[in-house]
PyMOL commands that place a pseudoatom at each C-alpha (Angstrom):
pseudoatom trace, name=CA, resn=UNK, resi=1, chain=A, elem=C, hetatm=0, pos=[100.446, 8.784, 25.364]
pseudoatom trace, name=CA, resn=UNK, resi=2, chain=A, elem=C, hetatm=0, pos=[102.662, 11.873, 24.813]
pseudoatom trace, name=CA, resn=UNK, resi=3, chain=A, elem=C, hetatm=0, pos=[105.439, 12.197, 23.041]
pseudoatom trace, name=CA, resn=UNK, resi=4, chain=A, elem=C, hetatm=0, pos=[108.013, 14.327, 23.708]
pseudoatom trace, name=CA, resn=UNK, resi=5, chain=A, elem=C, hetatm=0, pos=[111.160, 15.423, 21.176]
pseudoatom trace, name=CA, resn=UNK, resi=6, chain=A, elem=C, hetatm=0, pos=[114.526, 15.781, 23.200]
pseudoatom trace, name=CA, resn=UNK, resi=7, chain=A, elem=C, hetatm=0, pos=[117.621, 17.083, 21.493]
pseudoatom trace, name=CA, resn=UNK, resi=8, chain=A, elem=C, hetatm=0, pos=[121.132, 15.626, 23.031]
pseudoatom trace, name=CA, resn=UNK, resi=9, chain=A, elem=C, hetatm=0, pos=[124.716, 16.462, 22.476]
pseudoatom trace, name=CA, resn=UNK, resi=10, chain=A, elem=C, hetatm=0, pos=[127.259, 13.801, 21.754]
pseudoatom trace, name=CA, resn=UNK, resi=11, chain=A, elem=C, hetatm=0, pos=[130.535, 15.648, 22.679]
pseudoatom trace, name=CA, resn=UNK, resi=12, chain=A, elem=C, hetatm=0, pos=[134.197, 13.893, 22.143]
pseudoatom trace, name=CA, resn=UNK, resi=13, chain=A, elem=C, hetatm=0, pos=[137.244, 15.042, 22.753]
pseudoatom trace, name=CA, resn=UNK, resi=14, chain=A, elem=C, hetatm=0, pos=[139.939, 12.449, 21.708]
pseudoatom trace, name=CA, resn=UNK, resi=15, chain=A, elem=C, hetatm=0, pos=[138.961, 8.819, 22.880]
pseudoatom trace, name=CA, resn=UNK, resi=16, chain=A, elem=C, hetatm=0, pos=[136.671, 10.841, 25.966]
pseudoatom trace, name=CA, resn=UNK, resi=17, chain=A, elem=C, hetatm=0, pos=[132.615, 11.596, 25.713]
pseudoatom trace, name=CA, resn=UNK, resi=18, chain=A, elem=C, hetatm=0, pos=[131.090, 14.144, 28.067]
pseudoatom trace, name=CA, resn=UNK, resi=19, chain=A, elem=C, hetatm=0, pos=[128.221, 12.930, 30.093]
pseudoatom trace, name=CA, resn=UNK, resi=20, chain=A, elem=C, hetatm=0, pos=[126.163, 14.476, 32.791]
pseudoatom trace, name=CA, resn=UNK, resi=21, chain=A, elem=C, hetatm=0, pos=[124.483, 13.576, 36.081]
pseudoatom trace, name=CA, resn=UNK, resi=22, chain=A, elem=C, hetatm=0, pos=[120.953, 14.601, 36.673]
pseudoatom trace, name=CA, resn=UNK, resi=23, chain=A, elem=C, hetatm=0, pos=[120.820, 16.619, 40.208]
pseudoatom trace, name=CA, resn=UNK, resi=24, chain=A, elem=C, hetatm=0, pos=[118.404, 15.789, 43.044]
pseudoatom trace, name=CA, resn=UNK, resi=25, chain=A, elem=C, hetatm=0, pos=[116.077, 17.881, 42.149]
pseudoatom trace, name=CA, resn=UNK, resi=26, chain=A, elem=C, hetatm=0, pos=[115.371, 16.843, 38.502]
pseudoatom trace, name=CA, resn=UNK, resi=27, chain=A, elem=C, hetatm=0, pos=[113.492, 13.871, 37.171]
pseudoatom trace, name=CA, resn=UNK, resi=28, chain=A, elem=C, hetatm=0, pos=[115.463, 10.700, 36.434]
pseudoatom trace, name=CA, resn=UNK, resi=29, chain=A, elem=C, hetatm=0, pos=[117.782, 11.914, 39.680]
pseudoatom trace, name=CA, resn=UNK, resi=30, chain=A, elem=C, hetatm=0, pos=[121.296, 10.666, 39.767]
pseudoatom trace, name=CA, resn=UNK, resi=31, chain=A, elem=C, hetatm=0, pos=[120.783, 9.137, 35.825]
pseudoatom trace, name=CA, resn=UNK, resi=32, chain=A, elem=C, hetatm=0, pos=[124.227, 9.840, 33.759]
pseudoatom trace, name=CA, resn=UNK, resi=33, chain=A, elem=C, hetatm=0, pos=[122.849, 11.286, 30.257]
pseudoatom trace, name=CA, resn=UNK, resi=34, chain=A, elem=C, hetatm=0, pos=[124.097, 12.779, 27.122]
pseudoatom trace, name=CA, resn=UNK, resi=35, chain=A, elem=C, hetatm=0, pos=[122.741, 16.535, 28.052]
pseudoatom trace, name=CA, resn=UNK, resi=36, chain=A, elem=C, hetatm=0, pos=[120.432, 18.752, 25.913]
pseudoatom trace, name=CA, resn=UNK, resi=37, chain=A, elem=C, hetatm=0, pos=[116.617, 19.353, 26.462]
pseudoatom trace, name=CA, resn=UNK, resi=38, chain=A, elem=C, hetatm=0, pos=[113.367, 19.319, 25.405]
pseudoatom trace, name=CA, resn=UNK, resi=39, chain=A, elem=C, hetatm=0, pos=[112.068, 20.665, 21.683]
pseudoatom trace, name=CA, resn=UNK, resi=40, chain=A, elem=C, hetatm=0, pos=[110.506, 24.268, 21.723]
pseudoatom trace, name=CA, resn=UNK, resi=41, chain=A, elem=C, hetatm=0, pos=[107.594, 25.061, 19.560]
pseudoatom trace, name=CA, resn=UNK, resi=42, chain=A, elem=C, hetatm=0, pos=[109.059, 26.934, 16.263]
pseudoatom trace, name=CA, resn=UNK, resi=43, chain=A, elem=C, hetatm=0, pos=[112.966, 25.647, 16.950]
pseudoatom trace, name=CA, resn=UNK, resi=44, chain=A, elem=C, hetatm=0, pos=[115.256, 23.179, 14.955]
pseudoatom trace, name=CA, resn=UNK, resi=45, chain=A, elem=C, hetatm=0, pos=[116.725, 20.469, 16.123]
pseudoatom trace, name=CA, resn=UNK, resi=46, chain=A, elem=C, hetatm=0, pos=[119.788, 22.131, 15.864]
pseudoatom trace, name=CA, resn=UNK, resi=47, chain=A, elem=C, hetatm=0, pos=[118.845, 25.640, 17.231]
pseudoatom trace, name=CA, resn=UNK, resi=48, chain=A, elem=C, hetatm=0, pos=[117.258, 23.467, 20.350]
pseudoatom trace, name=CA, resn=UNK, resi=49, chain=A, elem=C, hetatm=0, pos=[120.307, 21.811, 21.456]
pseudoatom trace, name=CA, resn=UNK, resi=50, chain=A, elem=C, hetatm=0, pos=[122.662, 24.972, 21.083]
pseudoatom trace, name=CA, resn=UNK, resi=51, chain=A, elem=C, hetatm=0, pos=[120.261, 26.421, 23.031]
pseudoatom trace, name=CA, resn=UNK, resi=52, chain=A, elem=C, hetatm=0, pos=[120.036, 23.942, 25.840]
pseudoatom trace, name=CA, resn=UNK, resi=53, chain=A, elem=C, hetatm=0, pos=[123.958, 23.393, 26.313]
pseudoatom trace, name=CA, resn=UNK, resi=54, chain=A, elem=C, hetatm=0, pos=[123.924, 27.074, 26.550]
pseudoatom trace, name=CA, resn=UNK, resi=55, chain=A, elem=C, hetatm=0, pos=[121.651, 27.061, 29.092]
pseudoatom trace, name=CA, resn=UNK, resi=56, chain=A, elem=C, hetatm=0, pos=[122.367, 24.041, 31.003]
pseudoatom trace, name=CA, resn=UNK, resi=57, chain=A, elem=C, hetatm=0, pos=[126.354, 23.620, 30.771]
pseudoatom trace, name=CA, resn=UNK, resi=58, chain=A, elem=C, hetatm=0, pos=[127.412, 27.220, 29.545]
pseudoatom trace, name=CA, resn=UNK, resi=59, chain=A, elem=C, hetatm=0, pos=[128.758, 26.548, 26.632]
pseudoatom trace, name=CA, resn=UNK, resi=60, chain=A, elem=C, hetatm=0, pos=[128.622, 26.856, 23.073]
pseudoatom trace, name=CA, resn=UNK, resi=61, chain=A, elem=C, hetatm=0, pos=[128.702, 24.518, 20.469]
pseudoatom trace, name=CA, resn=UNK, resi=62, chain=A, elem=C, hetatm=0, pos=[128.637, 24.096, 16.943]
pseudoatom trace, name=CA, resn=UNK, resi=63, chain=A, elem=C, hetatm=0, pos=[125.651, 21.105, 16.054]
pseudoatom trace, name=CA, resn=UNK, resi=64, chain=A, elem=C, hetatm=0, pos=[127.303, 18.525, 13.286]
pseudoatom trace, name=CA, resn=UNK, resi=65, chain=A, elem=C, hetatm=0, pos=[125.492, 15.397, 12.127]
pseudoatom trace, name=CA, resn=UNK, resi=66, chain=A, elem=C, hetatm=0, pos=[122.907, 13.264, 13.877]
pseudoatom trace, name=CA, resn=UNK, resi=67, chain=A, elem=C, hetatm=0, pos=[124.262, 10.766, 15.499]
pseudoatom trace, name=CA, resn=UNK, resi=68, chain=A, elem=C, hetatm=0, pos=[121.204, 8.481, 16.751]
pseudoatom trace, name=CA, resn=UNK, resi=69, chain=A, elem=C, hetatm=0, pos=[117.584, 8.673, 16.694]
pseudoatom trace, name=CA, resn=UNK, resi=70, chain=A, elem=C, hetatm=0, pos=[116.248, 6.581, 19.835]
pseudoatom trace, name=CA, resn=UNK, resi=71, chain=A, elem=C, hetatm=0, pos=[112.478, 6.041, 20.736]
pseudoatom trace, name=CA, resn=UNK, resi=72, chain=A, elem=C, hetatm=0, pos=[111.644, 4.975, 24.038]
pseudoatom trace, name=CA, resn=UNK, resi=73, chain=A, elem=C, hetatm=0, pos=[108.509, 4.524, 26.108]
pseudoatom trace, name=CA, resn=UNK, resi=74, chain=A, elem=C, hetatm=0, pos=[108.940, 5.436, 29.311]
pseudoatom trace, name=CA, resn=UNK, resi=75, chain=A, elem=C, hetatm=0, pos=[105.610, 4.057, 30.502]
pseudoatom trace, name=CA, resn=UNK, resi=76, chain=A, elem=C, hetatm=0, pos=[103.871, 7.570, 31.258]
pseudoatom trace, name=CA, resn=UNK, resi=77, chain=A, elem=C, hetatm=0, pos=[105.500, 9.160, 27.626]
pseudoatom trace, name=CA, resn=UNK, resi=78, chain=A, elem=C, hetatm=0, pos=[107.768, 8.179, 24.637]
pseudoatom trace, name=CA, resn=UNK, resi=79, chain=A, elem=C, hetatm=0, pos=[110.785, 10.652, 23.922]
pseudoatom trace, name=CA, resn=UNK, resi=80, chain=A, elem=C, hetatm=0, pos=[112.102, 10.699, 20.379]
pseudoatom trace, name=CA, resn=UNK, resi=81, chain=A, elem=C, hetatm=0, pos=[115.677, 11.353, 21.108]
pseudoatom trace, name=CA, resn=UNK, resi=82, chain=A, elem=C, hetatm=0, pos=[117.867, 13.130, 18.429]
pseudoatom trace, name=CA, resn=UNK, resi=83, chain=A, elem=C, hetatm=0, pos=[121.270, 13.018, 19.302]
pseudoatom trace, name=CA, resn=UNK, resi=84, chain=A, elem=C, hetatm=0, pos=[123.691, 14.688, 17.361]
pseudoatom trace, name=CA, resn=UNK, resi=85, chain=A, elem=C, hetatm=0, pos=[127.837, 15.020, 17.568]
pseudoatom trace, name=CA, resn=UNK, resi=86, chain=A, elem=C, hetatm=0, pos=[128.619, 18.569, 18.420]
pseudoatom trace, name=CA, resn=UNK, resi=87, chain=A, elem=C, hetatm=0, pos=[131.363, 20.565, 19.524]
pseudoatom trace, name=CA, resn=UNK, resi=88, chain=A, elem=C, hetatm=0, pos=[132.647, 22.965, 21.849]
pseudoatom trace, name=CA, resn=UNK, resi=89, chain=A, elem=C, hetatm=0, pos=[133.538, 26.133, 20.564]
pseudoatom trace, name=CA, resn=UNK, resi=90, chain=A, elem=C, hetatm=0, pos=[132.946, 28.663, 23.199]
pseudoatom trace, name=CA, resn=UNK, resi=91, chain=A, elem=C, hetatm=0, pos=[131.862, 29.143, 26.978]
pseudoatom trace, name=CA, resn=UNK, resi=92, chain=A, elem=C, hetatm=0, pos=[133.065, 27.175, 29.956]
pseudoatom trace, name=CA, resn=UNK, resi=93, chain=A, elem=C, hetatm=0, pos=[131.517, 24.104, 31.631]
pseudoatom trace, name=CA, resn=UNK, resi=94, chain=A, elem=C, hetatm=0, pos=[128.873, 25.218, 34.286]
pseudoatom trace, name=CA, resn=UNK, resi=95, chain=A, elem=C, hetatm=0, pos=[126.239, 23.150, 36.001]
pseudoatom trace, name=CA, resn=UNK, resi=96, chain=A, elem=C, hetatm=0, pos=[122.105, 23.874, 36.173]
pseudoatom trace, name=CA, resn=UNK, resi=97, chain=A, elem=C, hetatm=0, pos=[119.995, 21.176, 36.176]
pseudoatom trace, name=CA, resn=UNK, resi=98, chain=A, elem=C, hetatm=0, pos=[122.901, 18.818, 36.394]
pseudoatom trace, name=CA, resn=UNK, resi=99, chain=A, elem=C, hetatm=0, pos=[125.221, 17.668, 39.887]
pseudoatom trace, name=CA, resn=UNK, resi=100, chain=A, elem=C, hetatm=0, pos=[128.719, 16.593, 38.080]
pseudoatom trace, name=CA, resn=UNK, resi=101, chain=A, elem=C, hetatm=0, pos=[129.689, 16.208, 34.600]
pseudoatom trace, name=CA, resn=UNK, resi=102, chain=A, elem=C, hetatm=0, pos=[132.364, 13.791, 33.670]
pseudoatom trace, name=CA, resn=UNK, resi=103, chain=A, elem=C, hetatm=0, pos=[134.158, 13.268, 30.409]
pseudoatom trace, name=CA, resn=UNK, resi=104, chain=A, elem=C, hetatm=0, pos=[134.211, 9.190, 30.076]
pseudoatom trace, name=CA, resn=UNK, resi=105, chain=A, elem=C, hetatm=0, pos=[135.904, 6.864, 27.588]
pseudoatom trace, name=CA, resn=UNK, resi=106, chain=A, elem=C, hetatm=0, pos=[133.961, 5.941, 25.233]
pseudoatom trace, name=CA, resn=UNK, resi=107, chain=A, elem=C, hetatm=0, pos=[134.290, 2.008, 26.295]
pseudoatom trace, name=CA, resn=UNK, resi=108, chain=A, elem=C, hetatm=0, pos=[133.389, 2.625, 29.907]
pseudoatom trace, name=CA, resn=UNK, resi=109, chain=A, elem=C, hetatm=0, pos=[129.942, 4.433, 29.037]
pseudoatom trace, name=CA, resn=UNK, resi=110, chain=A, elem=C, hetatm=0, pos=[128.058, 1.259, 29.810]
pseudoatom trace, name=CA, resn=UNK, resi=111, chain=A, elem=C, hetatm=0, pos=[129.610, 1.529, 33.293]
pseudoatom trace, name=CA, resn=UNK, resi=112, chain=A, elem=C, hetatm=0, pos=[127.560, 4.103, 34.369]
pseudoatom trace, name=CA, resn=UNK, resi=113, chain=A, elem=C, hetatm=0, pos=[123.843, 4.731, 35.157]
pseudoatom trace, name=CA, resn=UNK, resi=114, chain=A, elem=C, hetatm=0, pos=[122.953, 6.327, 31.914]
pseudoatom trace, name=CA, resn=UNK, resi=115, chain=A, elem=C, hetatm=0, pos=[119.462, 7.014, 31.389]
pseudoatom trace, name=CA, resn=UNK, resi=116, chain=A, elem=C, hetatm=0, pos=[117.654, 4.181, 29.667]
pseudoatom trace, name=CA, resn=UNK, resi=117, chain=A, elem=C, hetatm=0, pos=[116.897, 6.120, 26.378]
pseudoatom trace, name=CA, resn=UNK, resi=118, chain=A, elem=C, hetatm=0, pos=[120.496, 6.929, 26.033]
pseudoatom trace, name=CA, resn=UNK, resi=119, chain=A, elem=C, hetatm=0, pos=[122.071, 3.335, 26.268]
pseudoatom trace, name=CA, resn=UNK, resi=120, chain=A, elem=C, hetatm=0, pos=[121.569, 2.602, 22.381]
pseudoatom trace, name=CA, resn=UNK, resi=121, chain=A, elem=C, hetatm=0, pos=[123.935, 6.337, 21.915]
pseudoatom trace, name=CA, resn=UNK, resi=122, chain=A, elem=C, hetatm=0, pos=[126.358, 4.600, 24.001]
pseudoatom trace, name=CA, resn=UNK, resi=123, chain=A, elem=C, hetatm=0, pos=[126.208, 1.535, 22.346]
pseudoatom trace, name=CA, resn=UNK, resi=124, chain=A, elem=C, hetatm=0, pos=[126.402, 2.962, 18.863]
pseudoatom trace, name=CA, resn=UNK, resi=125, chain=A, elem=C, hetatm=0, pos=[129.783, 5.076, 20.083]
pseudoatom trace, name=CA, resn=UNK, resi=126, chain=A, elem=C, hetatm=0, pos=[131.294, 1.996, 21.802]
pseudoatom trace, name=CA, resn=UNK, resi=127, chain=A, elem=C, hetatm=0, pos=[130.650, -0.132, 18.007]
pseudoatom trace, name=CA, resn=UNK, resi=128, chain=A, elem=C, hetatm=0, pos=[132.172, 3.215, 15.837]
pseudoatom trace, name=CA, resn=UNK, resi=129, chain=A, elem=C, hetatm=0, pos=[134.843, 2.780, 18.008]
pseudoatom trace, name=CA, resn=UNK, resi=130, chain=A, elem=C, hetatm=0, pos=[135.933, -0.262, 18.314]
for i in range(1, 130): cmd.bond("trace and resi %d" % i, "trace and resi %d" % (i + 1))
show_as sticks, trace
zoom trace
């Protein structure tokens, strides 16, 4: 089975996270997620999910520390899922691949559909937080 390395951005402003919806037209439609993308062959980590927030929401950010590491089968692959807390420094919020974005309190994550390999992210937050 393949596995596939996904980068994801952990974004906080204050006592809000930023989250996105998947559009219609994207796998896992309608799933809330943490954005950021796939791996490319000869990135970092770190270059990848610049890159994808760039691409996907328009904006820049400066990568900080990893956050979580989640594995998770998804019956037909696994994704290893780095997520790392980053912030905004440049760009405005645009959507791609994504329908809405939303920027969530951190204790109300669990209210929405979130993709399942993000959960544990939101779970870890909600405990820092608490």
């Amino acid at each position: 089975m393949q596995t596939i390395t996904v980068t994801a951005g952990v974004i906080i402003d204050g006592h809000k996270v930023l989250i996105a919806r998947r559009s219609s037209t994207e796998n896992f439609a309608g799933g809330w997620e943490f954005p950021g993308g796939k791996l490319e062959q000869g990135e970092t980590e770190q270059e990848c999910l610049a890159r994808e927030l760039k691409e996907e929401l328009g904006i820049d950010v400066e990568v900080g520390d990893l956050c979580e590491r989640v594995f998770h089968d998804y019956g037909t692959f696994r994704i290893n899922l780095l997520a790392y807390y980053c912030t905004i420094v440049g760009g405005s919020l645009a959507m791609t691949v994504h329908d809405k974005y939303q920027w969530v309190e951190v204790g109300r994550l669990l209210e929405y559909d979130l993709l399942p390999a993000d959960v544990p992210i939101a779970i870890k937050l909600m405990e820092s937080c608490k």
